[in-house]
BATORBA-976794 format. One line per 3 residues: number of its first residue (from 1); for each residue z negated, x negated, y negated of N, C-alpha, C. Coordinates in pm, 1 decimal, decimal comma. Layout:
<pts>
NUM> Z/X/Y/Z/X/Y/Z/X/Y | ...
</pts>
This chain:
<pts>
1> -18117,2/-2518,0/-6581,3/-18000,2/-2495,4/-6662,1/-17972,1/-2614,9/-6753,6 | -18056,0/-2678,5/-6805,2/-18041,2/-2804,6/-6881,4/-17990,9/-2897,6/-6824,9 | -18075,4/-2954,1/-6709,2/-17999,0/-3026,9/-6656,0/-17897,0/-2985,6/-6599,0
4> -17808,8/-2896,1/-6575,5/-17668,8/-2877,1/-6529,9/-17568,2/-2943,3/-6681,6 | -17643,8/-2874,8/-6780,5/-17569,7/-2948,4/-6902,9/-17586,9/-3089,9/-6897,8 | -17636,4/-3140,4/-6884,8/-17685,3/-3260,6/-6906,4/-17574,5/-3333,9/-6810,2
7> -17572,1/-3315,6/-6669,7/-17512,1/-3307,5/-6592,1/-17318,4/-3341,7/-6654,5 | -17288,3/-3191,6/-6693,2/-17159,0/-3233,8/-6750,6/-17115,3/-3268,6/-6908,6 | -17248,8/-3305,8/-6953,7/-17250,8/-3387,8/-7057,0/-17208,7/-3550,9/-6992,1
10> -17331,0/-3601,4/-6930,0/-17285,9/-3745,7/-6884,8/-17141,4/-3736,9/-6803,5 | -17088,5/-3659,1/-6731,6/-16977,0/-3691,0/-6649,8/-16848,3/-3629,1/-6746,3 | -16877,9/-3619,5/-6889,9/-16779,4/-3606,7/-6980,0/-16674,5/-3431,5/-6985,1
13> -16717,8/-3349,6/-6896,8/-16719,5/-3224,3/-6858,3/-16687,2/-3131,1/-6972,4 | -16667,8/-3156,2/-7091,4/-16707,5/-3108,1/-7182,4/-16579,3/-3094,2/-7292,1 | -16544,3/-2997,6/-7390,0/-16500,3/-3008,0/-7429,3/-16531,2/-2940,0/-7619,4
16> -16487,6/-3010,4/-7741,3/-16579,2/-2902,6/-7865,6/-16482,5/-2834,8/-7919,4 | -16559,5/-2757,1/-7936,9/-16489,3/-2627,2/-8012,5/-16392,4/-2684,2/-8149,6 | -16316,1/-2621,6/-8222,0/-16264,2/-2644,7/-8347,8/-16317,0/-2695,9/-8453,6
19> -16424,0/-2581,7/-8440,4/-16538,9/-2571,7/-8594,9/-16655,0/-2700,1/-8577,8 | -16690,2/-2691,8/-8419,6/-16768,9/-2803,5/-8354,9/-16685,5/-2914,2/-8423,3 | -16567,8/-2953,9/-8414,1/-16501,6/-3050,4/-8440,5/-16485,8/-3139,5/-8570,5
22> -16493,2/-3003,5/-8639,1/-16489,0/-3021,4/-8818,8/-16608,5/-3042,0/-8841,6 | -16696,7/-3010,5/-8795,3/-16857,0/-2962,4/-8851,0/-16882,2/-3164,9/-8801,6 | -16872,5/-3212,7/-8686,9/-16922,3/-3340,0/-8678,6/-16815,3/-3466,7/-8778,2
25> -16681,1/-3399,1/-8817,8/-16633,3/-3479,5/-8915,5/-16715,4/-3474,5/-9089,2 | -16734,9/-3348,8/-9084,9/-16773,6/-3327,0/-9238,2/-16881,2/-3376,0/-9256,2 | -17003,2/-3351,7/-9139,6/-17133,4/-3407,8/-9113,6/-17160,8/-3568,2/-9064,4
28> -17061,1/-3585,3/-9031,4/-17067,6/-3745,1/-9000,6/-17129,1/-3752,6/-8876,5 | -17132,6/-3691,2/-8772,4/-17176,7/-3702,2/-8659,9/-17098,1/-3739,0/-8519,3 | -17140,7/-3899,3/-8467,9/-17018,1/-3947,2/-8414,7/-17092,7/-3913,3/-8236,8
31> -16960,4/-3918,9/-8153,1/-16988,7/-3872,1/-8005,9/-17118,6/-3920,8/-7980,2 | -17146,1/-4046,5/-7987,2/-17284,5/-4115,0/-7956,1/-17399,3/-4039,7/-7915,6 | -17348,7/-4024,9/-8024,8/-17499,4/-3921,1/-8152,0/-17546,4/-3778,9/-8045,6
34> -17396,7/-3751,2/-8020,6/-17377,1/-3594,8/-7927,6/-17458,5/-3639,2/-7734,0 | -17402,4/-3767,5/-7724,9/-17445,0/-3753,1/-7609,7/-17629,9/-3815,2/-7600,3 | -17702,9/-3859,0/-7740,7/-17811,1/-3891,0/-7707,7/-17885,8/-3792,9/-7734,1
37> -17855,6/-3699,5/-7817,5/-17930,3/-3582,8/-7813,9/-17931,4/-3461,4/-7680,6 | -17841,6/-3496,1/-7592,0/-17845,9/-3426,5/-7514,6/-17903,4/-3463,4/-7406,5 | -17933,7/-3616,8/-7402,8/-18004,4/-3662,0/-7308,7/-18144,6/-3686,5/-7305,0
40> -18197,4/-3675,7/-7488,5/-18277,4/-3629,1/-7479,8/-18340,4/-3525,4/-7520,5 | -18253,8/-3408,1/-7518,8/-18311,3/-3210,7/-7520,8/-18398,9/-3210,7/-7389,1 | -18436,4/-3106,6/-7451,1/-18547,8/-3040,5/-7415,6/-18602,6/-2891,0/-7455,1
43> -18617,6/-2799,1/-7341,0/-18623,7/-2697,7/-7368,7/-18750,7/-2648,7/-7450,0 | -18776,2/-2593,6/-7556,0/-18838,9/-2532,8/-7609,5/-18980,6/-2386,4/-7589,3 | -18878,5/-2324,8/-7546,8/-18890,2/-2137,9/-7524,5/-18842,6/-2123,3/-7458,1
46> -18812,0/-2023,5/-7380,9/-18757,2/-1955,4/-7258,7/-18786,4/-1799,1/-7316,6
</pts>
């Protein structure tokens, strides 16, 4: 399942929510940022 995200993370697949939207303006969190954390997640728990 991760890697399917991961998947349409790199091929740009993706689109953010509103609040997603505001939340990385208010927080200062630029796309970059979004796509290196996703490349490097990692599942936790199940």
């Amino acid at each position: 399942m991760l890697a399917d995200i991961q998947i349409k993370i790199q091929q740009h697949a993706f689109e953010f929510s509103e609040h997603a939207l505001t939340q990385s303006i208010v927080r200062s969190i630029f796309l970059e940022e979004v796509y290196e954390a996703f490349a490097m997640a990692e599942i936790i728990e199940v």
